[in-house]
C-alpha positions in Angstrom: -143.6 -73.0 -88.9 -142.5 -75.1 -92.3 -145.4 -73.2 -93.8 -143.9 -69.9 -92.9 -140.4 -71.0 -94.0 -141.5 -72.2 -97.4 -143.5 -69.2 -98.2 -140.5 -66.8 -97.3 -137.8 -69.2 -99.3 -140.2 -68.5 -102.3 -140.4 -64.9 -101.5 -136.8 -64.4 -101.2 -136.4 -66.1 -104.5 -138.8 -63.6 -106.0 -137.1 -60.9 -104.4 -133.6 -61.6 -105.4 -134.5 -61.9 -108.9 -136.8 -59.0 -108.3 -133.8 -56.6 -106.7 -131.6 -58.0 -109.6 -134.3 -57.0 -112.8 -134.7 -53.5 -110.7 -131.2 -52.8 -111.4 -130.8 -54.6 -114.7 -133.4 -52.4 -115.7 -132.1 -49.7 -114.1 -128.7 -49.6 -115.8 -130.9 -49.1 -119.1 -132.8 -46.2 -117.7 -129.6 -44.3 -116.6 -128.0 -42.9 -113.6 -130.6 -40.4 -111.9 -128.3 -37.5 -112.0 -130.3 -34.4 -111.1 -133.2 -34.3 -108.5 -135.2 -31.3 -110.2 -138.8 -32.8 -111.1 -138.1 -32.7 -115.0 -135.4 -35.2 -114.3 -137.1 -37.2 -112.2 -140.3 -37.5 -113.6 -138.0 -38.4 -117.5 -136.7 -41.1 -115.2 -140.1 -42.2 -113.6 -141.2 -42.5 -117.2 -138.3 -44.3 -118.5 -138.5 -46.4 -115.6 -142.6 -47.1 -115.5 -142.2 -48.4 -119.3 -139.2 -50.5 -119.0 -140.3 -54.1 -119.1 -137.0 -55.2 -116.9 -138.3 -52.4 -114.3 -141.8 -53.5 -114.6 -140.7 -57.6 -114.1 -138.8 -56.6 -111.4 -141.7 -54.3 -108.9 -144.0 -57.5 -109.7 -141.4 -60.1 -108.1 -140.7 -57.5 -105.3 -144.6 -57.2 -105.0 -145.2 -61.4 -104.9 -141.9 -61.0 -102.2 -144.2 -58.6 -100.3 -147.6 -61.5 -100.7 -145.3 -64.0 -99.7 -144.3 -61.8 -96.3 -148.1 -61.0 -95.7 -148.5 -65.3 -95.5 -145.5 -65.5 -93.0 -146.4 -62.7 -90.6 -149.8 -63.6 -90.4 -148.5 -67.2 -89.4 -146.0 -66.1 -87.1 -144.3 -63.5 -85.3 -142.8 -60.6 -87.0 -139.6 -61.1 -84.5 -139.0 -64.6 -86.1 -140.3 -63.9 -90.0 -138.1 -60.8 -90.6 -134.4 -62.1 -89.4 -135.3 -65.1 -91.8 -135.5 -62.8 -94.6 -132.1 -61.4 -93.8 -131.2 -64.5 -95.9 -132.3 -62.7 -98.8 -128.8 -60.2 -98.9 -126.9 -63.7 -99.7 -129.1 -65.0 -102.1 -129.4 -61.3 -103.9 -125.9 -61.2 -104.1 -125.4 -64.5 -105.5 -128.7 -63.8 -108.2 -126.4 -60.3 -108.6 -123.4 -62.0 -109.2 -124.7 -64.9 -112.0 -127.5 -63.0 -113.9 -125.5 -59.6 -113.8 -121.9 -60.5 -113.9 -121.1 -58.7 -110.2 -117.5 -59.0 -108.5 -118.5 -59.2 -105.2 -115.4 -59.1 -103.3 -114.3 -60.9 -100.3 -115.2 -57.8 -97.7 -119.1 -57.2 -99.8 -119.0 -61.2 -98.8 -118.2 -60.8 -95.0 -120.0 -57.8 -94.7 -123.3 -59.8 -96.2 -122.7 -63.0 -94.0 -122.0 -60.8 -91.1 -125.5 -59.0 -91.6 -127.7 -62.1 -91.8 -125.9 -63.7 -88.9 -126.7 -60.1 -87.1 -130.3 -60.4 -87.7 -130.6 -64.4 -87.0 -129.2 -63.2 -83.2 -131.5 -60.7 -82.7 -134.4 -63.0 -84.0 -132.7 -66.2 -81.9 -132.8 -63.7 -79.0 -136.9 -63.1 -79.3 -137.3 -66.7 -78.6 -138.5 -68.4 -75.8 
């Protein structure tokens, strides 16, 4: 089980700081504002050639390695409600590298969430 638990604490690292350079790079692409394939495919371009956006998919994609370790280690009903962590430390990554004011109620609602999903993984065991 420690095995498990230190390959998803790196994961979630890289996917907080992943989920963080997806929108910092995102904010420099712009605000997908029409869904006709001209739009989308000028924002798909923007968005395949933005280092930020680039950084970003490859931390979410060592995330996703990480995850392949854990759930081939241990049960998917125990790995995923341990990544719930991962909303609290996005939001803190969100909140020091891109200046968010997360307010009281984002807070509650994000503490509520991973204490949801430790229940139902707490529930799963024997």
């Amino acid at each position: 089980m420690i095995k498990t638990i230190l390959a998803l604490a790196v994961g979630l690292c890289f996917e907080s700081v992943g989920n963080v350079l997806l929108r910092k790079g995102m904010m420099k692409v712009g605000e997908i504002k029409s869904f006709s394939v001209p739009a989308l495919w000028d924002v798909f371009i923007k968005g395949v050639t933005n280092p930020t956006v680039i950084s970003g998919v490859a931390l979410d994609a060592l995330f996703f390695v990480c995850l392949l370790f854990a759930l081939s280690w241990t049960e998917v009903s125990v790995v995923m409600p341990i990544t719930a962590i991962g909303y609290v430390t996005t939001t803190i990554t969100a909140k020091i590298i891109l200046h968010e004011d997360i307010s009281s109620l984002r807070w509650a609602g994000t503490i509520a969430i991973v204490f949801g999903c430790m229940m139902v993984g707490k529930s799963g065991l024997h």
